[in-house]
C-alpha positions as CSV (number, residue, x, y, z in Angstrom):
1,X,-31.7,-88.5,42.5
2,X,-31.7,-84.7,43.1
3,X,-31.4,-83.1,39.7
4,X,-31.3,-79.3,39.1
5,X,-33.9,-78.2,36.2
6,X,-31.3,-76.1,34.4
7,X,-28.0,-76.6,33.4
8,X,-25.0,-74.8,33.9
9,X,-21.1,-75.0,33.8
10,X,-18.8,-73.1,35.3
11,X,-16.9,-70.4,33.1
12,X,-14.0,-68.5,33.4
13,X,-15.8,-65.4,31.9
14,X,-17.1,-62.8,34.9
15,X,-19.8,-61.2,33.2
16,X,-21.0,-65.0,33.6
17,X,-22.6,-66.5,36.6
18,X,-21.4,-70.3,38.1
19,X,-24.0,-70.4,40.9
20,X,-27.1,-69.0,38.5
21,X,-29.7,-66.4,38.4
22,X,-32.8,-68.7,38.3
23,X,-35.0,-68.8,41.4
24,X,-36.2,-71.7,43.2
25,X,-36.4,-74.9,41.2
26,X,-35.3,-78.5,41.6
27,X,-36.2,-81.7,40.6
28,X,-36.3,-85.2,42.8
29,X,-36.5,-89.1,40.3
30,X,-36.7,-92.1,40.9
31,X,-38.0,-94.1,37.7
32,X,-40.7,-92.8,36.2
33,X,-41.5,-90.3,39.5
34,X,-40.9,-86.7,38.8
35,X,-40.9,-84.3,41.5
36,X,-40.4,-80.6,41.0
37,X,-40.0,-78.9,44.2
38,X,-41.2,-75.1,43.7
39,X,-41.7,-73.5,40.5
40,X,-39.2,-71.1,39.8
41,X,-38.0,-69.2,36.6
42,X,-35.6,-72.2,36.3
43,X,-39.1,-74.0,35.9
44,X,-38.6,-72.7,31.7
45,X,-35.7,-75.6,31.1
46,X,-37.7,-78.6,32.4
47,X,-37.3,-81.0,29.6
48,X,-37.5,-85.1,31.4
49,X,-40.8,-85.6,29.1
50,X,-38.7,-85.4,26.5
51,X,-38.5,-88.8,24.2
52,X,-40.3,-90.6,27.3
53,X,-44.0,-92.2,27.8
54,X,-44.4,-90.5,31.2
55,X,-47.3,-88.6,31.6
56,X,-47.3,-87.3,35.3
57,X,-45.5,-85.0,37.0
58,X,-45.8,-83.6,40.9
59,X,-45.1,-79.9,41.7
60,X,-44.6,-79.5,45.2
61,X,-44.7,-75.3,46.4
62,X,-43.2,-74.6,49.4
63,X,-45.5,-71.0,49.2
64,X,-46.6,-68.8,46.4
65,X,-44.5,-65.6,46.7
66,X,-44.1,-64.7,43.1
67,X,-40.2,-66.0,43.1
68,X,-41.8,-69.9,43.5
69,X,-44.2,-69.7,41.2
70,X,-43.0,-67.4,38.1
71,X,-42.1,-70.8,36.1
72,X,-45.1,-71.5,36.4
73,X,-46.7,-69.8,33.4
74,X,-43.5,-71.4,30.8
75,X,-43.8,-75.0,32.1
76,X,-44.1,-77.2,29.0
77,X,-46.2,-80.4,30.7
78,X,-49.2,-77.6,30.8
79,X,-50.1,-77.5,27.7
80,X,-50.0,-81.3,26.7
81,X,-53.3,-82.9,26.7
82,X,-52.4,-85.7,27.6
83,X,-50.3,-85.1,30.3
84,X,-51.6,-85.7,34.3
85,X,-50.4,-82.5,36.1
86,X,-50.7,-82.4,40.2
87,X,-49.4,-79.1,42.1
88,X,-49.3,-79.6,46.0
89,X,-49.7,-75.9,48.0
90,X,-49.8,-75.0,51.6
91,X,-53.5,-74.3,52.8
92,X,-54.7,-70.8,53.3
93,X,-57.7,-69.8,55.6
94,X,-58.3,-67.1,53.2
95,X,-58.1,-68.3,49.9
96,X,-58.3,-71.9,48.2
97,X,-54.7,-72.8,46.2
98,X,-56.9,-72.3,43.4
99,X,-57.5,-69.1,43.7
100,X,-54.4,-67.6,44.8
101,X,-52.7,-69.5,41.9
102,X,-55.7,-67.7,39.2
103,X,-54.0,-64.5,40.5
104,X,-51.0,-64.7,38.6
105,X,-52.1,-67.2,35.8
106,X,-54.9,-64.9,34.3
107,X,-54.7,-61.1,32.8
108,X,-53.2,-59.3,33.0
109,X,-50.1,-61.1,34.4
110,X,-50.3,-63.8,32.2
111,X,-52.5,-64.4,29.3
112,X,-53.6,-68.1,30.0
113,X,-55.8,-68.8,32.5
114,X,-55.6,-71.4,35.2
115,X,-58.8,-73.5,34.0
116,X,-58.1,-72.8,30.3
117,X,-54.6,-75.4,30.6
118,X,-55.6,-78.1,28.4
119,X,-53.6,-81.1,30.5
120,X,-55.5,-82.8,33.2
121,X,-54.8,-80.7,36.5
122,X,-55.2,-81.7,40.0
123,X,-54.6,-79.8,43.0
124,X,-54.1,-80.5,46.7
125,X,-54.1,-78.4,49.3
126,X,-51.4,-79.4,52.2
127,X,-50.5,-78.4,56.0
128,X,-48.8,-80.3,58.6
129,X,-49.5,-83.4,55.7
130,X,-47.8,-86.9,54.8
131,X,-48.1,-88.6,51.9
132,X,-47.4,-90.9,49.2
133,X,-45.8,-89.6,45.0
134,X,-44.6,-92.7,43.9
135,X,-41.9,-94.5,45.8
136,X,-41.7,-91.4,47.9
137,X,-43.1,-90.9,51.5
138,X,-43.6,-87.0,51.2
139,X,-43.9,-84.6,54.8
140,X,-44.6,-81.2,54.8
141,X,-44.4,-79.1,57.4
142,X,-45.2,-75.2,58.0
143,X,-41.9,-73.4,59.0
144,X,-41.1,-69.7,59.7
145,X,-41.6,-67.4,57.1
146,X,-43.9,-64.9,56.1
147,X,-47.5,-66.1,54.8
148,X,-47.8,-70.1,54.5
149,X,-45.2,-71.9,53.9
150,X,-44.3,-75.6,54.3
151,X,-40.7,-77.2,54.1
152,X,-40.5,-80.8,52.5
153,X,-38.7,-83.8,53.5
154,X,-38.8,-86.9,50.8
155,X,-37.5,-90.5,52.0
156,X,-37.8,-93.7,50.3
157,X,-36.4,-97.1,51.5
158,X,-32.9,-96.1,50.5
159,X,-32.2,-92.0,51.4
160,X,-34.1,-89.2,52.5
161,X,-34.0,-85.3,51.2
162,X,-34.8,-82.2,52.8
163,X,-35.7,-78.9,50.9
164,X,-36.1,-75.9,53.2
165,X,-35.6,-72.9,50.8
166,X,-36.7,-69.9,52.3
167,X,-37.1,-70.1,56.1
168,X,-35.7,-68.1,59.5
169,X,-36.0,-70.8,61.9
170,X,-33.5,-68.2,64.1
171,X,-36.7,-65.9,64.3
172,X,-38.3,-68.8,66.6
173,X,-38.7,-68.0,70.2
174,X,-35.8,-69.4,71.7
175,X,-34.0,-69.3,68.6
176,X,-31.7,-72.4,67.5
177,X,-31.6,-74.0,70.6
178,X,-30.2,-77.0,72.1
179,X,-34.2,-78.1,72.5
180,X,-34.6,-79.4,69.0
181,X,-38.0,-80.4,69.1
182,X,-38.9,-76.9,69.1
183,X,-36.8,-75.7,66.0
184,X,-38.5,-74.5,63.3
185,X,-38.2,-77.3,60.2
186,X,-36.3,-79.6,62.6
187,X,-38.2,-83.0,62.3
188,X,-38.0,-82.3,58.5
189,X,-34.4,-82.2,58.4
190,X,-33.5,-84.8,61.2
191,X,-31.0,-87.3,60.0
192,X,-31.4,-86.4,56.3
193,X,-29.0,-87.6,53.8
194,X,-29.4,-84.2,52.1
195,X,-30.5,-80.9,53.0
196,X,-31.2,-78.2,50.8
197,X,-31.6,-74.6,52.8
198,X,-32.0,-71.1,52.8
199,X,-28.8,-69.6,53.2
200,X,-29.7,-65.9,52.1
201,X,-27.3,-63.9,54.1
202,X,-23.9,-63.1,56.1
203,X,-23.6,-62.6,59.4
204,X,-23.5,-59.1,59.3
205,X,-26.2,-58.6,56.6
206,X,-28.9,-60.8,58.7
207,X,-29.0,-58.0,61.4
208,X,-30.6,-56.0,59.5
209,X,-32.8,-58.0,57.6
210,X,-34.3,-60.3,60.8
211,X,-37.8,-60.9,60.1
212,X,-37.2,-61.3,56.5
213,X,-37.8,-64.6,56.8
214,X,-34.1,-66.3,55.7
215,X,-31.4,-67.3,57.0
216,X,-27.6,-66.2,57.3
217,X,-25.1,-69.3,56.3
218,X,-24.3,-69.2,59.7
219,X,-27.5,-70.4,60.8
220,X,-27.9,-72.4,58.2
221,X,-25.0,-74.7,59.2
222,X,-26.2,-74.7,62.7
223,X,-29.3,-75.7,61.7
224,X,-28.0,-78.6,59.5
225,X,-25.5,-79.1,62.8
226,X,-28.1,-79.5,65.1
227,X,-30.3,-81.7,63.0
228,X,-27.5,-83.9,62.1
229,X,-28.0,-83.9,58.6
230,X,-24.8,-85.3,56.3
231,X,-24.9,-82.7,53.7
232,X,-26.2,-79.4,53.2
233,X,-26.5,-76.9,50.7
234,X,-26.6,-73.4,50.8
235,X,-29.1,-72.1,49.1
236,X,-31.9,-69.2,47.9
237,X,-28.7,-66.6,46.9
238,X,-29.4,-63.4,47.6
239,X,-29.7,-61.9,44.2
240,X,-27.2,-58.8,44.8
241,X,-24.6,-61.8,45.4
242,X,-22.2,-62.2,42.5
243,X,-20.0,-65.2,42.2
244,X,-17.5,-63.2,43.7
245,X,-19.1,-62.5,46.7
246,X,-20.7,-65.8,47.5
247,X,-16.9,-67.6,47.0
248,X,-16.1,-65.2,49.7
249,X,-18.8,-65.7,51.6
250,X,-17.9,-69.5,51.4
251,X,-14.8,-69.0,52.7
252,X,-15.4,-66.7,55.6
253,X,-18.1,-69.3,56.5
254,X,-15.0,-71.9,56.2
255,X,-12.5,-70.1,57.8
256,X,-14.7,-69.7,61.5
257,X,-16.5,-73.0,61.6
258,X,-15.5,-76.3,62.3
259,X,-18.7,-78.3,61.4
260,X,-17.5,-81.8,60.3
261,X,-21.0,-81.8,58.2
262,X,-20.4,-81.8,54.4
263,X,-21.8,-78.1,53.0
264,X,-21.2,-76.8,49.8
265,X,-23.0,-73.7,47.8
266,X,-26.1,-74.8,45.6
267,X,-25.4,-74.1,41.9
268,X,-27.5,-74.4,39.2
269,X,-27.1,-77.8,36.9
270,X,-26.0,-79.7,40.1
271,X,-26.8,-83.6,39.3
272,X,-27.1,-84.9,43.3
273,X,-27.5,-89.2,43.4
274,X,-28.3,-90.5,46.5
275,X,-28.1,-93.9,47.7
């Protein structure tokens, strides 16, 4: 089950906001498995410890640009004792996850340190990397976007997720090509029941942003096209998009494509079951 860490509804007022403000934060269950994929500002309104006897909880980062990682400093689970706390982060040949994570949990960004969290901590460093949370068979893989990043793709006996936030596999060079062994993300996404990907831009708006390392919803769907995943949703709003302009973007998207894919906007408070 794909669940989104906070909840929303939609409203009729327009100062408020359907698809949400928060950045990148989801959550993946099955039983007593909790997987929280990046660990955005959303990150604050975790709350499935609540009234339970589970103790562990997975945070998988895709990479630490401050938008992933800002929850990270308000994440309840921390600062329970007894609580078994594992974050998985891509690999750097500079720095060890450690480290680069110190930078933003000490002073004077944020009064707690790292090492002083008083649950049991564990990290693991990740690249090209499979393994086992669980009941889930995890893969990361590096895609394109600046600094190291890895997408995730999570499959247990029944369905199989893909969460691809922030990449440009359009930057790659030959581009979304027929040749899909050499797309960015591809083998990540592949057949997946749902994909979850960086949708930043228009059309228009992605020419001048190329390099940025996201995608227009154009290239989004393509991508989810070629990799013959059944859903998709757009995600990673750019955060000058009002509701407003994101229902039009939908529509324009609509109105020139003729995917038979299913693709929908990401909003926050989405509840997603799979098989």
């Amino acid at each position: 089950m794909l669940r989104g860490v906070r909840g929303s509804i939609p409203s009729t007022n327009p100062n408020m906001s359907y698809y949400g403000g928060n950045t990148s934060c989801s959550v993946v269950t099955e039983g007593d498995c909790i997987l929280v994929l990046d660990g955005g500002s959303g990150m604050q309104q975790f709350n499935l410890l609540d009234g339970t006897d589970i103790r562990r909880v997975d945070i998988l980062l895709t990479h630490l640009h401050l938008d992933h990682i800002q929850g990270l400093g308000f994440f309840n689970p921390f600062f329970n004792p007894d609580n078994d706390i594992h974050i998985w982060g891509p690999i750097s040949t500079t720095n060890s996850l450690h480290s680069r994570l110190s930078r933003y949990l000490s002073p004077p960004l944020f009064p707690v340190l790292l090492r002083d969290l008083p649950c049991k901590l564990t990290l693991h460093e990740i690249e090209n990397s499979s393994f086992t949370i669980g009941p889930f068979i995890i893969d990361s893989r590096y895609v394109i976007h600046p600094g190291p990043t890895v997408g995730y793709r999570i499959s247990n006996d029944k369905s199989s997720f893909a969460y691809i936030p922030d990449h440009e596999p359009a930057l790659g060079a030959n581009g979304l090509i027929e040749n899909k062994k050499w797309i960015s993300g591809f083998d990540l996404a592949e057949n997946v029941d749902l994909l979850l990907h960086d949708a930043q831009y228009s059309t228009q708006q992605y020419e001048y942003k190329r390099g940025w390392g996201h995608s227009s919803m154009d290239d989004a769907l393509k991508f989810a096209s070629l990799a013959n995943a059944d859903r998709l949703l757009l995600a990673h709003h750019d955060p000058s998009h009002t509701d407003t302009i994101l229902n039009t973007m939908l529509s324009e998207l609509k109105s020139k494509n003729n995917y038979t894919l299913k693709y929908e906007m990401a909003a926050e408070g989405m509840t997603i079951d799979l098989p």
